[in-house]
N, C-alpha and C positions, 0 to 999 in steps of 0.2 A: 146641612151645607158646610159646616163649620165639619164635621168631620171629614168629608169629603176633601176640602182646601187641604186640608192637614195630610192626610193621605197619600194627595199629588205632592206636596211639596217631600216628603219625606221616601218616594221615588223618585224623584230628580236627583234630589241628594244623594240617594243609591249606587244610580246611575254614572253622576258623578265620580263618588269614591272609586266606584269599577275604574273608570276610565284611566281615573290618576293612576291609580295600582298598575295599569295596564303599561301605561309611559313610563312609571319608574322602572319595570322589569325591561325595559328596551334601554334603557339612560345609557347602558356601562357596554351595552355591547352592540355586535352590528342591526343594520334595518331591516333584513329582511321578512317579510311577512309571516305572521306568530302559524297558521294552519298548524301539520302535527309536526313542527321541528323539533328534532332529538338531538342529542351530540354524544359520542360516548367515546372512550381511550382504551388504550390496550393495558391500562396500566389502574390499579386505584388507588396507591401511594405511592412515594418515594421516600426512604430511609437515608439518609445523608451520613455519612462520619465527621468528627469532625477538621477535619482537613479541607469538608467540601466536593461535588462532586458532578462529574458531567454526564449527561445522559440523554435519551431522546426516546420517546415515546410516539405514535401512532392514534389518529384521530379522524373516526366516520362522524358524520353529518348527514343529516338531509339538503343541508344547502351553506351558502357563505356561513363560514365559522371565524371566531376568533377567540384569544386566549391572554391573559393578563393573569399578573399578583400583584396586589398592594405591599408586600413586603418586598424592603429594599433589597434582600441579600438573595434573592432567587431573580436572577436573569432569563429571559425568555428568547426567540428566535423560532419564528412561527414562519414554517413551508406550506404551500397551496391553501391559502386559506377561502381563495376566489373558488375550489369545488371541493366536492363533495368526501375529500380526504387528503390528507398530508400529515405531516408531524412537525413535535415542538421541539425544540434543543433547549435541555434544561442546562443552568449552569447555578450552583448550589455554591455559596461562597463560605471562607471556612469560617467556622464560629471561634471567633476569641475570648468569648465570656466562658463561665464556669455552669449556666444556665443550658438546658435542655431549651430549645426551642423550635417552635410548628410555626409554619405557612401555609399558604392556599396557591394554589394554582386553579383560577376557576375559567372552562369552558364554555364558550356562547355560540348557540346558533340561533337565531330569531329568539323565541322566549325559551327555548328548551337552553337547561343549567348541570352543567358537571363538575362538581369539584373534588380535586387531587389535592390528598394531605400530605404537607412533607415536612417530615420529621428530623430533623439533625440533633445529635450528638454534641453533650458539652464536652468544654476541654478542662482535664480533670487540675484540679487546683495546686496552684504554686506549691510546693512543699515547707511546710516550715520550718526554717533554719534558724535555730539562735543564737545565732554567731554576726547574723545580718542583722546592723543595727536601721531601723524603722525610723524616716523620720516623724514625729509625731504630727497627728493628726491624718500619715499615708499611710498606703498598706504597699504591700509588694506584690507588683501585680505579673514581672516579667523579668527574668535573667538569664544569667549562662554565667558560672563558676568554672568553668571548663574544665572540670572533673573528673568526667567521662569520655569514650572513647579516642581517637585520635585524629578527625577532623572537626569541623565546626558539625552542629548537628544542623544535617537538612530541613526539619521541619521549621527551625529557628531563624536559618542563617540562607542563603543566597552568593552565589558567588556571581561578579559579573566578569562577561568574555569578551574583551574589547580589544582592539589593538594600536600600538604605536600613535598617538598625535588625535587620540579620538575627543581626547579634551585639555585643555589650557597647553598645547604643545608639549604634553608630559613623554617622554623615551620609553615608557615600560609598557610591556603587553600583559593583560590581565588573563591571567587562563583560570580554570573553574582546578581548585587545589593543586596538579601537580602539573609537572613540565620534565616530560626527556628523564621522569624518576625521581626529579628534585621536586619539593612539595614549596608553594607559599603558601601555603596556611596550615599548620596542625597543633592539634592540642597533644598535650603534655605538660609532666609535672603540675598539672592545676596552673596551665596558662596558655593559651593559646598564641600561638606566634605566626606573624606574616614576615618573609622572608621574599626580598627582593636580590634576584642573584643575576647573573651575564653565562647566557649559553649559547655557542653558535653565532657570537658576533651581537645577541639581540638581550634584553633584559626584560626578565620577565619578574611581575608582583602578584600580590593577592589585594580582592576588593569585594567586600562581604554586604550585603543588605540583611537586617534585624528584623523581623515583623513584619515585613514589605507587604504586603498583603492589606493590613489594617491600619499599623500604626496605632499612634497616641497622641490625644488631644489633649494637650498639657500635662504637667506631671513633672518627675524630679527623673532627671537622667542622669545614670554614675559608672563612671569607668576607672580602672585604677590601672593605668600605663605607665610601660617603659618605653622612651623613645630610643629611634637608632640613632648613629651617628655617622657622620661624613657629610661634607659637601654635594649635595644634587639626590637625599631625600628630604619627602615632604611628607612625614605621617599627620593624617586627619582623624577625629571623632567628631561625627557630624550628622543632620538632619535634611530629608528634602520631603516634600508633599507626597501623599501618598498616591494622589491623583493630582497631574496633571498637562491641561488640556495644550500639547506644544505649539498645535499650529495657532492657535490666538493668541496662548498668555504667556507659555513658555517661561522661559527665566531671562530675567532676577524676576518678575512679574510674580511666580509663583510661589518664592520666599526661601529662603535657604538660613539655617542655623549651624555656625560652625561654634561647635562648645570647644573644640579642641585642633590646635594649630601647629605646627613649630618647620622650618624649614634649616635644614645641616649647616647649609652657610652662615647662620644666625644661631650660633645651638645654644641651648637650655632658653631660649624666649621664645614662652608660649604664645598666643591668641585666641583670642574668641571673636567673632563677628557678627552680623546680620545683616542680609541682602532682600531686598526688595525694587517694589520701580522706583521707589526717591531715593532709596540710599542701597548703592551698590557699587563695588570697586570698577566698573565700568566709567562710572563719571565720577568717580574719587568722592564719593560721598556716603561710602560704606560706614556703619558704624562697627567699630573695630578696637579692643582694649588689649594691649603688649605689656608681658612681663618679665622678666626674669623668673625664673623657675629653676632654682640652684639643682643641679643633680638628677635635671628632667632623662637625662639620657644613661645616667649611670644607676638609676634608682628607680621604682614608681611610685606615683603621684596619683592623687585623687582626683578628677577634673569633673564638673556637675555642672547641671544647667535644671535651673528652674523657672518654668515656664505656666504661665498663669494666662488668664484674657485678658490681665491689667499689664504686666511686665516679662521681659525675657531677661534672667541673671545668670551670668556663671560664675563657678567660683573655683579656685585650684586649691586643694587643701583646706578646707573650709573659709575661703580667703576672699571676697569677692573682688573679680576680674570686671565684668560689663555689665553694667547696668541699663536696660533699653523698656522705655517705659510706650504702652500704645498711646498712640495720640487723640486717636479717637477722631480719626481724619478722612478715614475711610482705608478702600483695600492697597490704593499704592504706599500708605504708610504703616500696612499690620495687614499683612495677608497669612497671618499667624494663629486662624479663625477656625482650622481644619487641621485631619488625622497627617501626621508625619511618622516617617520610620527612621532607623538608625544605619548609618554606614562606618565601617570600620575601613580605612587602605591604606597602604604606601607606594605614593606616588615616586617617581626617579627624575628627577629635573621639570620641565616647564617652566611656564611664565614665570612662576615664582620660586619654582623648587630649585629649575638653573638659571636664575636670573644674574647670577657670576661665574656659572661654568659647572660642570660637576668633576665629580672626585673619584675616578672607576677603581681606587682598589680601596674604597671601603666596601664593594661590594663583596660577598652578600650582607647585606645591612638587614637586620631584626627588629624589627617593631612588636611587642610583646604584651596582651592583655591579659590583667590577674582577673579581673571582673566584667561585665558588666548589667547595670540593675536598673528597674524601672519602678517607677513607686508612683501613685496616684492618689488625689484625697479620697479618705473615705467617701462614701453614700448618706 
C-alpha cells in the first residue's frame, strides 16, 4: 500500500512538471495551439558591421507567428504575423564599444522555436596618442584631431540642414558642408573650421552632431577653440539627449548642456549653462556662469565639462566656470541620467546672437576647432 501511495504521488508530480514545462514554452510567445507548429526564416544569421545595419528577412509558419530579441540594440518590425507568412525588418544599431557582440532574434509560432544569431562587429580602438594628456583615473574613449582629410569625417560627425528662423530666430541656413562652392565646415591644417558667410542675399553656417547615435553618459568633454568675431555671431560647444521623446517632454524637459557660449556683441565672454524643467532661460531661471575669456576670439582656449551623476562642471583653461550639483529631486531638476551627444555651430543673429543687431561685413566669420576629446572613467 505504502508503495503504491508513493507511486501515485510521484505521477502527479510528473504530470505536473509536464504541464509547467508546457506553459513556460507558451510564456514569451503567441497562443496558438502547440499540434506540429514549425516556424522557419530565409535566413540563419545576420552579420552586422560595425556601423549597423538594416535588413529584412522572410518567415513560414504553420500558423500566427511572432518574433522579439531581448537585446536592446536589434530593432524589430514584424509584417503578417496574423498568417502563415510575412517578414521582419531588422534594424542593427551601431556598436560603439571595442567588444564583438551576438544577439538573438528568436521566432515563435505556437511552441515550435527559431532562433537567428546576429553577430556585429566591434569598433576598433581609439588609437594611442602620447601627446593626449589623460585625465587620471579616464581613458580616451572618443575624438577628432582633424588631421585627416578635408571635411569632418562622416562616420563621426553629422551635419544638420535646416533653414532660416528654425530655432531661437537665428538668420543662417544650415546646409550639410558646402553652399554655391563655398564650404562651412572643412578640415585643415589640423583644425577644422565652420565658416558662416552671405550668398545671394541669404547667410549660410555649419552645424555638426558628434556620436549622435549613442552619445555618452558622463565623462570629461574637451574642446580647444577659436572664437569668431563680429557683432550677430553666436558659436556653441554643446550637449542634447540622445533620445528624445518631443511630443511629451521635448525641451528644456529633456536637458540641455551648454559647455561653451560666447555671442560677437559681448566678445571674449564665454558661458556655460544648464536647462532643464526648473531652470531654463525660458523662466530666467537657467543656471548660467559668464566670464571673461581674454583672447577667446584671437587665440584658443580649452573649454571642458565634467559630468558625473553627482555634478555637472565646466571649466576654461583648467579654471572652473559652473558648478551645478544634482539635487536629488528628481527628473525636472537632473534629467542628466542618460546618453547625450556633442554639437559644434555657428549660429548668425537670434534671440541672443542679434539681440543688438548684427554686423554684416564681419562676415564670413570662422569659428575654428583644434580638438575635440571625450574621456571616460575607467572600468
Amino acid at each position: 500500500m505504502k508503495s503504491f501511495l508513493l507511486h501515485t504521488i510521484t505521477l502527479v508530480a510528473s504530470i505536473a512538471l509536464c504541464a509547467c514545462g508546457d506553459d513556460n514554452k507558451n510564456s514569451d510567445g503567441p497562443t496558438t495551439p502547440a499540434g506540429n507548429s514549425t516556424i522557419t526564416a530565409s535566413i540563419e544569421s545576420i552579420s552586422a558591421p560595425v556601423e549597423g545595419l538594416s535588413t529584412t528577412f522572410q518567415v513560414t509558419a504553420t500558423g500566427e507567428w511572432d518574433a522579439y530579441s531581448n537585446d536592446s540594440w536589434i530593432t524589430l518590425k514584424k509584417n503578417g504575423t496574423a498568417s502563415t507568412s510575412g517578414n521582419v525588418d531588422v534594424t542593427v544599431a551601431e556598436n560603439t564599444t571595442t567588444e564583438t557582440r551576438t544577439g538573438t532574434i528568436t521566432l515563435a509560432c505556437g511552441r515550435g522555436r527559431t532562433e537567428i544569431e546576429v553577430l556585429q562587429a566591434a569598433r576598433e580602438p581609439e588609437p594611442i596618442d602620447e601627446t593626449i594628456e589623460v585625465p587620471e583615473g579616464y581613458e580616451l574613449v572618443w575624438h577628432d584631431e582633424f588631421d585627416e582629410g578635408t571635411e569632418p569625417d562622416s562616420r563621426r560627425w553629422r551635419h544638420e540642414v535646416q533653414g532660416q528662423g528654425w530655432v531661437n530666430n537665428e538668420l543662417q541656413n544650415y546646409v550639410a558642408g558646402s553652399y554655391n562652392g563655398k564650404r562651412v565646415t572643412e578640415v585643415a591644417d589640423g583644425k577644422l573650421t565652420i565658416t558662416a558667410f552671405k550668398d545671394g542675399g541669404k547667410v549660410y553656417s555649419g552645424r555638426i552632431y558628434g556620436n549622435e547615435r549613442t552619445g555618452w553618459q558622463y565623462g570629461i568633454f574637451e574642446a580647444r577653440l577659436k572664437l569668431p568675431k563680429g557683432k550677430g555671431t553666436w558659436p556653441a560647444f554643446w550637449m542634447m539627449p540622445v533620445t528624445v521623446d518631443w511630443a511629451n517632454e521635448g525641451w528644456p524637459k529633456c536637458g540641455e548642456i551648454d559647455i561653451m557660449e560666447e555671442v560677437g556683441v559681448n566678445p571674449n565672454y564665454t558661458s556655460s549653462s544648464i536647462h532643464c524643467e526648473a531652470y531654463n532661460h525660458v523662466m530666467n531661471t537657467q543656471k548660467t556662469a559668464e566670464r571673461l575669456t581674454s583672447g577667446a576670439e584671437s587665440d584658443f582656449h580649452v573649454y571642458r565639462l565634467e559630468w558625473t551623476a553627482d555634478y555637472i562642471r565646466t571649466y576654461v583653461d583648467g579654471k572652473m566656470l559652473l558648478s551645478f550639483d544634482n539635487e536629488k529631486k528628481g527628473v525636472k531638476y537632473w534629467p542628466f541620467d542618460k546618453p547625450f551627444y556633442l554639437i559644434l555651430n555657428l549660429a548668425w543673429g537670434g534671440d541672443w546672437g542679434g539681440w543688438n543687431g548684427v554686423d554684416e561685413s564681419a562676415l564670413p566669420a570662422k569659428y575654428e576647432v583644434d580638438y575635440v576629446r571625450v574621456f571616460q572613467q575607467k572600468k
